[in-house]
Backbone and ligand atoms as CSV (ligand in chain L), in Angstrom:
chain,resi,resn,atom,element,x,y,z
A,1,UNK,N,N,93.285,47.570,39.107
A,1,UNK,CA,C,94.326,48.245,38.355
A,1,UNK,C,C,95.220,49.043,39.301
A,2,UNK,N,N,96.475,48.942,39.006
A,2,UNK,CA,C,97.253,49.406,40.108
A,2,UNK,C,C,97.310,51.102,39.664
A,3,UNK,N,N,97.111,51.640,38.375
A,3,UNK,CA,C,96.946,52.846,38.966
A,3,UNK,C,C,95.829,53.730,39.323
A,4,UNK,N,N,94.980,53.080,38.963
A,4,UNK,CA,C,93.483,53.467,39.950
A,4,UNK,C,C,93.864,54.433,41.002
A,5,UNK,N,N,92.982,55.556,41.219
A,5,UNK,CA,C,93.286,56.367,42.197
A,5,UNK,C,C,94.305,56.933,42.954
A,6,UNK,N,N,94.987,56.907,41.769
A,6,UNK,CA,C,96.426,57.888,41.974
A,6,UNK,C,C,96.552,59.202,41.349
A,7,UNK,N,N,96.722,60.256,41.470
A,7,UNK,CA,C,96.790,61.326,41.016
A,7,UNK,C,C,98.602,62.049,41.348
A,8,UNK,N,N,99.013,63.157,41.045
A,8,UNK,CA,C,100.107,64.084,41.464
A,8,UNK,C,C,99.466,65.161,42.020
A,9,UNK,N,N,100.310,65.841,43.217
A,9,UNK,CA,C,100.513,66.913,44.128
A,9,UNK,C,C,100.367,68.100,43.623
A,10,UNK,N,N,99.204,68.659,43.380
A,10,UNK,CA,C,99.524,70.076,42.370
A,10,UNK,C,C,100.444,70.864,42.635
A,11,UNK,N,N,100.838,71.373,43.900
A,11,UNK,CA,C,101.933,71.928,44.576
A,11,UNK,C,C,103.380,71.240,44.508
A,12,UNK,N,N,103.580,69.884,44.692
A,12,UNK,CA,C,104.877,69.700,44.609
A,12,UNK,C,C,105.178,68.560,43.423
A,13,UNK,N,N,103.957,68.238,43.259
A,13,UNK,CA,C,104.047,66.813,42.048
A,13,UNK,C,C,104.494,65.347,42.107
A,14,UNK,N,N,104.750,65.628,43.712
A,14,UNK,CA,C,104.786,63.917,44.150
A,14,UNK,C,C,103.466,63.017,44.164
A,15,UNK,N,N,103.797,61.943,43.905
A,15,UNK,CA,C,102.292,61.091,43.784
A,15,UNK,C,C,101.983,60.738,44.780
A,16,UNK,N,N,100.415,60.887,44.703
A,16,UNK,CA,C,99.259,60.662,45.537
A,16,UNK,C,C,98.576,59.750,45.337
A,17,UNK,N,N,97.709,59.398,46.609
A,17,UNK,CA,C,96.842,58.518,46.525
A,17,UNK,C,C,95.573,59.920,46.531
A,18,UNK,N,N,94.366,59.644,45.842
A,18,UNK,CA,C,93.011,60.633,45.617
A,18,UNK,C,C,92.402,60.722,46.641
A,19,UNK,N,N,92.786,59.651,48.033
A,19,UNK,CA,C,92.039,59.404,49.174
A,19,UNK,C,C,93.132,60.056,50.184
A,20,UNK,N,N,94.061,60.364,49.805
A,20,UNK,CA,C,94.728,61.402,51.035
A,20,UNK,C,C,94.069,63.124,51.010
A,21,UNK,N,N,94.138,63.095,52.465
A,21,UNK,CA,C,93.628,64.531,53.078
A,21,UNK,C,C,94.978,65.395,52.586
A,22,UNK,N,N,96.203,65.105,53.046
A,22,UNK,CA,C,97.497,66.181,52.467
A,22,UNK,C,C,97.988,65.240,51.971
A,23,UNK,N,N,99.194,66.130,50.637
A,23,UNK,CA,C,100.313,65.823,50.584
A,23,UNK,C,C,101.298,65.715,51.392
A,24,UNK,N,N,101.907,64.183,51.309
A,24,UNK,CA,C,102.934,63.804,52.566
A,24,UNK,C,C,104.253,64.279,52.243
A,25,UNK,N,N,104.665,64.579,51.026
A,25,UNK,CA,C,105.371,65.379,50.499
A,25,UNK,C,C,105.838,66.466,50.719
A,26,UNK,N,N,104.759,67.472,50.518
A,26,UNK,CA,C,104.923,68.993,51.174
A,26,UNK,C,C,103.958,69.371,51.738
A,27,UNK,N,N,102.708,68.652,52.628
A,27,UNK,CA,C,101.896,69.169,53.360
A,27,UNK,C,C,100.804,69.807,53.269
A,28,UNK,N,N,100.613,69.822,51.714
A,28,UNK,CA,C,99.707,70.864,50.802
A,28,UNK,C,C,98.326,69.722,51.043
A,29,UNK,N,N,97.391,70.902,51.599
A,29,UNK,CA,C,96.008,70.106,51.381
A,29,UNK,C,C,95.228,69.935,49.804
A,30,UNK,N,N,94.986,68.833,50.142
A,30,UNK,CA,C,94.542,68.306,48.952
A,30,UNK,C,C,92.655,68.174,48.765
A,31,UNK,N,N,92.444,68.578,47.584
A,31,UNK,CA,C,91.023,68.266,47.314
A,31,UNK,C,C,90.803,67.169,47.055
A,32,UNK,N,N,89.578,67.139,47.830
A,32,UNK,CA,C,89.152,65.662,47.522
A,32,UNK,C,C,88.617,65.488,45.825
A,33,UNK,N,N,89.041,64.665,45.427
A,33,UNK,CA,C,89.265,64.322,43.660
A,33,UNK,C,C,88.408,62.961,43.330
A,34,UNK,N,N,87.382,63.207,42.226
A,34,UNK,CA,C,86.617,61.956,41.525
A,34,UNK,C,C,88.125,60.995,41.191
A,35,UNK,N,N,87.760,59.463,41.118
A,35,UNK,CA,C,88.299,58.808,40.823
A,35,UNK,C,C,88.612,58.990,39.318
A,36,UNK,N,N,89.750,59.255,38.782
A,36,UNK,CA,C,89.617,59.767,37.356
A,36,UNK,C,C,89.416,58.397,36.471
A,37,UNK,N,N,88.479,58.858,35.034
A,37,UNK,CA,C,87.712,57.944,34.013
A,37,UNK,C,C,88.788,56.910,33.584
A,38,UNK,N,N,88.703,56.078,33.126
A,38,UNK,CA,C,89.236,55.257,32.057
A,38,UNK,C,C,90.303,55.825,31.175
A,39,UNK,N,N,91.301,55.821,30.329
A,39,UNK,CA,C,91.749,56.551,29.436
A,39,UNK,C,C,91.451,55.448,28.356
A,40,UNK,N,N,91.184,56.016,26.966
A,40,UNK,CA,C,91.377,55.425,26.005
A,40,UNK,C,C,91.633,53.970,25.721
A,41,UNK,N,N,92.635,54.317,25.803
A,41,UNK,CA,C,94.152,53.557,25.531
A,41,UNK,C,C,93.870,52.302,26.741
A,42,UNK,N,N,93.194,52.445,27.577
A,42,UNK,CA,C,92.504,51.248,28.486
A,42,UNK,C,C,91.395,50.659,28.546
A,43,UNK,N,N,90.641,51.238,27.663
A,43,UNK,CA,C,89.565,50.362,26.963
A,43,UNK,C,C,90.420,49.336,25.933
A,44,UNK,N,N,90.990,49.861,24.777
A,44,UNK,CA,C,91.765,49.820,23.682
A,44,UNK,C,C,92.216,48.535,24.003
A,45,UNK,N,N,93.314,48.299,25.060
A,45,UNK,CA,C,93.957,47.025,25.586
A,45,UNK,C,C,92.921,46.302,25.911
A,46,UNK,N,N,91.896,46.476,26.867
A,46,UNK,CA,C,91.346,45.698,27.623
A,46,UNK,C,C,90.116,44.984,26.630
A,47,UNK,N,N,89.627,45.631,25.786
A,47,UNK,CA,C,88.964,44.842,24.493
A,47,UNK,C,C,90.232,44.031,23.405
A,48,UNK,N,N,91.509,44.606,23.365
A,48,UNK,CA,C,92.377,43.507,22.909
A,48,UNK,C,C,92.545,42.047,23.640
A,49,UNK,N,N,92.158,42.513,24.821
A,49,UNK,CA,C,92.584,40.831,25.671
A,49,UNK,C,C,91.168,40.025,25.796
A,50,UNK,N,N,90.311,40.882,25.428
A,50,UNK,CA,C,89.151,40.035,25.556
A,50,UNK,C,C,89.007,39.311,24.011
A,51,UNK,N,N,89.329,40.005,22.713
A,51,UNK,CA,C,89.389,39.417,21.467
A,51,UNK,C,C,90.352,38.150,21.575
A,52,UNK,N,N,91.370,38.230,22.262
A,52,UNK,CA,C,92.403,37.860,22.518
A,52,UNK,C,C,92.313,36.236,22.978
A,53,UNK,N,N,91.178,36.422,24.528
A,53,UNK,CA,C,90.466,35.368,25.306
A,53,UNK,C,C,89.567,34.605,24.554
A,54,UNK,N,N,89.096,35.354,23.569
A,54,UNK,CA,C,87.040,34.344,22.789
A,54,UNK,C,C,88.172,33.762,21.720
A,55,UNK,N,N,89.093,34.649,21.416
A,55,UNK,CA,C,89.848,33.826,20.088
A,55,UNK,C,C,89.086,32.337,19.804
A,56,UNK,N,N,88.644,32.149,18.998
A,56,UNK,CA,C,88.498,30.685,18.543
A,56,UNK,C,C,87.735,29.278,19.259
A,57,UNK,N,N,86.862,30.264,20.097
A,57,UNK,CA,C,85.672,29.268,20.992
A,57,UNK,C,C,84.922,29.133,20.179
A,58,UNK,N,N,84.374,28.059,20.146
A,58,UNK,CA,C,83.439,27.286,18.860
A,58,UNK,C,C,81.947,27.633,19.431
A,59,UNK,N,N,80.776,27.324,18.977
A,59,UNK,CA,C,79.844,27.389,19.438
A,59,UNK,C,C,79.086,26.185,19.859
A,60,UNK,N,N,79.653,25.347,19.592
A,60,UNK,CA,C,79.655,23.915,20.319
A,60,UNK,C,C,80.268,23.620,21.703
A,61,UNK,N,N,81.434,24.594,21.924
A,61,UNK,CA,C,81.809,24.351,23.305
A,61,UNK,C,C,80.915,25.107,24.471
A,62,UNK,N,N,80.858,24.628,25.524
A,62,UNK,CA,C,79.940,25.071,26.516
A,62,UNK,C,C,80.295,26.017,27.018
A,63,UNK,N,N,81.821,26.871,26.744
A,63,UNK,CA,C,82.025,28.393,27.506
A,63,UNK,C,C,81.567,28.999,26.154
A,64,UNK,N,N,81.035,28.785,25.236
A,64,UNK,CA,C,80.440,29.776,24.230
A,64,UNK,C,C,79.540,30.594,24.919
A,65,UNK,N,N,78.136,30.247,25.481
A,65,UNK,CA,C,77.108,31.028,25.748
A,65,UNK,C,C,77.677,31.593,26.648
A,66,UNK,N,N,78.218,30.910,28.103
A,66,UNK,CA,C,78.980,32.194,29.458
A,66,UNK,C,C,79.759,33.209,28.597
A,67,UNK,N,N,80.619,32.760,27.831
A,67,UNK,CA,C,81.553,34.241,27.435
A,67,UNK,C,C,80.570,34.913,26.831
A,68,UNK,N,N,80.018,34.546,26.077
A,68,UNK,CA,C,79.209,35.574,24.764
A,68,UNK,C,C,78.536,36.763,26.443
A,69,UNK,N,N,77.742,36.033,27.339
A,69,UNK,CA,C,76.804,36.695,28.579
A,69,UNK,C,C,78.015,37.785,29.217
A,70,UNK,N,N,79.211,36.826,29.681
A,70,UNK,CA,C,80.299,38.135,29.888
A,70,UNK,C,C,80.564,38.902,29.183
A,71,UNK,N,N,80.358,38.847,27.769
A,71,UNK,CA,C,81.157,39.935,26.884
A,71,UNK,C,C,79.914,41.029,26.499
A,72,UNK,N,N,78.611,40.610,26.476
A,72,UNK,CA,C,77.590,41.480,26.677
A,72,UNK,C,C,77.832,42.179,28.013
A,73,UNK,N,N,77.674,42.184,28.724
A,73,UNK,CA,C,78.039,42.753,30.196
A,73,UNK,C,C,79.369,43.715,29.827
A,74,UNK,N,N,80.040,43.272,29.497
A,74,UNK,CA,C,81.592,44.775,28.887
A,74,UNK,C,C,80.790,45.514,28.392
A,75,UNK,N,N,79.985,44.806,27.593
A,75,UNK,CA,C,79.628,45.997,26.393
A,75,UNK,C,C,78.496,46.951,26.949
A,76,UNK,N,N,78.006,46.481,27.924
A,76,UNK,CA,C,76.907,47.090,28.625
A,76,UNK,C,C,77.542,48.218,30.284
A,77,UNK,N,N,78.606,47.512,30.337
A,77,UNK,CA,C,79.550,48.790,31.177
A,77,UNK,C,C,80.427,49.241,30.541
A,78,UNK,N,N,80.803,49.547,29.133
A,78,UNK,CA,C,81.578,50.320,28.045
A,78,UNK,C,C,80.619,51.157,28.057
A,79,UNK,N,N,79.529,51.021,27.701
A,79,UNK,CA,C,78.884,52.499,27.156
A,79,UNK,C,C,78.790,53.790,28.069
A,80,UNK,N,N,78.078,53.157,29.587
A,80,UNK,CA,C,78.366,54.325,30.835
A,80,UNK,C,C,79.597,54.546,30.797
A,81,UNK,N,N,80.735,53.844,30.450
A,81,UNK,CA,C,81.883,54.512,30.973
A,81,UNK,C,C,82.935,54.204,32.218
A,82,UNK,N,N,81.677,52.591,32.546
A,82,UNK,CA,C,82.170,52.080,33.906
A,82,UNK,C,C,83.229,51.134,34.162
A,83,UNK,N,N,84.027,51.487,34.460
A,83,UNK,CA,C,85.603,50.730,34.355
A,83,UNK,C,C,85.233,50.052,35.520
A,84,UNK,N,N,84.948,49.682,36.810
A,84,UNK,CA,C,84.754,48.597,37.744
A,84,UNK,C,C,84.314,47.630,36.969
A,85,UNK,N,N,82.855,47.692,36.725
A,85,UNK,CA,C,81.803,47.063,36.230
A,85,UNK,C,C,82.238,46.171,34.799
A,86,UNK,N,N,83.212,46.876,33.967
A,86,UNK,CA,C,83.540,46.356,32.792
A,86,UNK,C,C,84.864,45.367,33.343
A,87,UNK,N,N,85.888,45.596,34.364
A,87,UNK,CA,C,86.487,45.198,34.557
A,87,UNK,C,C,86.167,43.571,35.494
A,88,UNK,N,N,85.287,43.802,36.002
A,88,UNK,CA,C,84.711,42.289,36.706
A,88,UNK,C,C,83.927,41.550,35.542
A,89,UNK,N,N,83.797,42.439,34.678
A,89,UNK,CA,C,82.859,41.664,33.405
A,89,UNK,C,C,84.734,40.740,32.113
A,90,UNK,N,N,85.446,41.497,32.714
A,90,UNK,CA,C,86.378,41.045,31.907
A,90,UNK,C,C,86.942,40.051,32.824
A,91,UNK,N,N,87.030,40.345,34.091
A,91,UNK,CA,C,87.235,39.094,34.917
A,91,UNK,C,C,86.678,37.412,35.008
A,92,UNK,N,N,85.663,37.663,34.569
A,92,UNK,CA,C,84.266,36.922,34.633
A,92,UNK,C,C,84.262,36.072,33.289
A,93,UNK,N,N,84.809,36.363,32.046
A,93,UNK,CA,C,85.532,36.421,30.843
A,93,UNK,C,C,86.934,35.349,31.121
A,94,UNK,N,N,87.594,35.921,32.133
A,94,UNK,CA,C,88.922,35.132,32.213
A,94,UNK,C,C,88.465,33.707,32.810
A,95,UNK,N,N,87.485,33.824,33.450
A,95,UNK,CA,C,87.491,32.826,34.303
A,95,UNK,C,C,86.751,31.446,33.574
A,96,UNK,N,N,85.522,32.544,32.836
A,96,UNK,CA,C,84.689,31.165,32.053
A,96,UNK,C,C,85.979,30.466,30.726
A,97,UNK,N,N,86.907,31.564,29.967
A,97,UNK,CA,C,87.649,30.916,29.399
A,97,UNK,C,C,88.823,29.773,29.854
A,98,UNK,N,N,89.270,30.107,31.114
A,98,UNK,CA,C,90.079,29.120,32.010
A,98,UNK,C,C,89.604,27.971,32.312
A,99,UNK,N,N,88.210,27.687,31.870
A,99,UNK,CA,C,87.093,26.389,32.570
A,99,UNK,C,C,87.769,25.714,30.741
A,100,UNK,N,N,88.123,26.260,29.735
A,100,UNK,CA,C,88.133,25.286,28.702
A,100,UNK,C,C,89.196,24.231,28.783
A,101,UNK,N,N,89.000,23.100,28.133
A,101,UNK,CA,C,89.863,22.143,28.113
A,101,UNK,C,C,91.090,22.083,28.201
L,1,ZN,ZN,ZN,103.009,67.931,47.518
């Protein structure tokens, strides 16, 4: 996700990367900062594109069981909270659906 680990400059409010020592901006040292959580609104989408992806796989077709195994896996890094983990699980999702006919 491209905004992954970006934050603003508390001092001047230019954007940062969470892995800079200063602001290049105005020079202001910066704390080192947790990668901030998920928002909402990015679960929200990212379970829309996965409803989006199973749309209408039969259970006769052979990406039935892989997706159903990927989409357990979201649901099993949704609950911690883990946006990597859910996000390679949604990857993993794109890919077994791209194998269909
Ligand atoms: Zn600054």
């Amino acid at each position: 996700m491209a905004i992954a680990g970006v934050s603003v400059c508390p001092s001047c409010g230019a954007v940062i990367n969470i892995h800079w020592a200063s602001c290049p901006a105005c020079a202001t040292a910066l704390e080192p900062q947790a990668v901030p959580p998920p928002t909402p609104e990015q679960w929200v989408t990212s379970w829309r594109e996965l409803a989006h992806l199973t749309n209408g796989i039969e259970k006769t077709e052979q990406q039935f069981h892989p997706v159903l195994q990927a989409l357990d896996e979201c649901d099993r890094a949704f609950l911690p909270n883990d946006w990597p983990r859910f996000q390679a699980a949604v990857e993993k999702v794109r890919r077994v659906v791209s194998e269909r006919g």
